[in-house]
One Martini backbone bead per residue (centre of mass of N, CA, C, O) as a GRO file, in nm:
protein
   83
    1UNK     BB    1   0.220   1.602   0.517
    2UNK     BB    2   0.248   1.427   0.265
    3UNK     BB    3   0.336   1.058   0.287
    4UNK     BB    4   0.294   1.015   0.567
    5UNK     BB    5   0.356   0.779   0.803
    6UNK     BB    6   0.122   0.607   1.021
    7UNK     BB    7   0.196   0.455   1.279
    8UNK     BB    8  -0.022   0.523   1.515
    9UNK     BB    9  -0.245   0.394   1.414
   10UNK     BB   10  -0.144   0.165   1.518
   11UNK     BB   11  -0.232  -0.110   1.707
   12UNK     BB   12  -0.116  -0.305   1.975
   13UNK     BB   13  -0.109  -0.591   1.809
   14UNK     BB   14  -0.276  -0.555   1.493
   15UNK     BB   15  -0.080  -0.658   1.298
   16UNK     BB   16  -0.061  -0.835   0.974
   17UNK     BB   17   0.196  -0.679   0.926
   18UNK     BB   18   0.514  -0.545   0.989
   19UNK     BB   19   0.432  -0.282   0.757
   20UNK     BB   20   0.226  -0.139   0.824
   21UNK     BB   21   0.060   0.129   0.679
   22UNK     BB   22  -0.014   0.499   0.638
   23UNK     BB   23  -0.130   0.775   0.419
   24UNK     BB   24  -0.233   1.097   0.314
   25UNK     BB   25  -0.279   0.925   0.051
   26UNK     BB   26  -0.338   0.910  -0.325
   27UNK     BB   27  -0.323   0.604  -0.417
   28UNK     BB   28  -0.100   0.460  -0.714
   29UNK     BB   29  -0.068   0.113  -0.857
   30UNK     BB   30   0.159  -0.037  -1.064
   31UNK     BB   31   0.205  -0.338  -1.231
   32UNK     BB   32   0.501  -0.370  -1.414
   33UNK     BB   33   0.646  -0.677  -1.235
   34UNK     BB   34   0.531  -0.937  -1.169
   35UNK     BB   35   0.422  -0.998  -0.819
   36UNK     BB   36   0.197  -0.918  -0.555
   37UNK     BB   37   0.101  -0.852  -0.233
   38UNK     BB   38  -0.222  -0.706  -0.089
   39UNK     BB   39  -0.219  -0.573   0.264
   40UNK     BB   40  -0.504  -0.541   0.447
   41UNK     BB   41  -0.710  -0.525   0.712
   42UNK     BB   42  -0.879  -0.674   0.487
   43UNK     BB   43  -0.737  -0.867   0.345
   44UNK     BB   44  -0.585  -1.017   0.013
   45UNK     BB   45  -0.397  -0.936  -0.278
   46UNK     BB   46  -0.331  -1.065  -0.603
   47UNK     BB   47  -0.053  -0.892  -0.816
   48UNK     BB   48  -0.003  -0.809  -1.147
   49UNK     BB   49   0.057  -0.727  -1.432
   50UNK     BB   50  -0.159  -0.452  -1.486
   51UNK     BB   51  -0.208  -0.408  -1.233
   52UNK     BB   52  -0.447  -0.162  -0.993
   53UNK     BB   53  -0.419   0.022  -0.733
   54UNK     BB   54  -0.663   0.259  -0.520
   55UNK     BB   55  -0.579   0.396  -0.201
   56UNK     BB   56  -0.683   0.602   0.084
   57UNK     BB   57  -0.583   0.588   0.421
   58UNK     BB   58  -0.478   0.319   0.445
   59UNK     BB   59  -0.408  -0.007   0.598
   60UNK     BB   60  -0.090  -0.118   0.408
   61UNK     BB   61   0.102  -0.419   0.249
   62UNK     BB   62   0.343  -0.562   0.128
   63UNK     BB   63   0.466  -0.920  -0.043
   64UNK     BB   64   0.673  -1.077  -0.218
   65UNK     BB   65   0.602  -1.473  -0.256
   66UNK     BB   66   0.859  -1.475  -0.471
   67UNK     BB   67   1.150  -1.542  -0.664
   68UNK     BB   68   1.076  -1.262  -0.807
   69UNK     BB   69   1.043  -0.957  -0.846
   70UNK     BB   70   0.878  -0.643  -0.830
   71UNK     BB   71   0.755  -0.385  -1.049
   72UNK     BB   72   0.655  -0.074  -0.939
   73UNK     BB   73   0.420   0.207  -0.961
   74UNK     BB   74   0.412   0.503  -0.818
   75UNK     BB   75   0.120   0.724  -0.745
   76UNK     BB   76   0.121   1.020  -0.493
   77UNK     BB   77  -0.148   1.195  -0.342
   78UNK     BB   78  -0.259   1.463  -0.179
   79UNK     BB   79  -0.504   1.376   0.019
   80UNK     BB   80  -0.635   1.661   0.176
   81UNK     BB   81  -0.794   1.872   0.225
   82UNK     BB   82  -0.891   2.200   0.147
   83UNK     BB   83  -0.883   2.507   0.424
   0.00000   0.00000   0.00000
């Protein structure tokens, strides 16, 4: 199923975040309010209003490490191949 949170994938005490996370899914992330921060495997990156992150079965993990509120639009497709 699209969308499952794999968490099996997370070796044992080798999160970054707390909340890493990867999906099936060919994410589509766009910062509509405020800034946050994408962390992800190796590196991570500060988002603001207007930026775009797109990326498939990645783990990575949101932030918000400011003192208002953040407001994104994700949009999340079947990542799979079909057959």
């Amino acid at each position: 199923m699209a969308g499952i949170v794999n968490e099996s994938a997370i070796a044992a005490g080798s999160q970054r975040h707390a909340m890493m996370h990867a999906t099936q899914t060919v994410d589509y992330a766009i910062v509509l309010k405020g800034e946050i921060w994408a962390v992800m495997d190796v590196g991570e990156t500060k988002m603001k209003a207007g930026d775009v992150l797109i990326q498939c079965a990645t783990m990575h993990a949101w932030s918000n490490r400011s003192t208002e509120p953040c407001r994104i639009l994700f949009v999340l497709v079947d990542g799979r191949q079909a057959g």
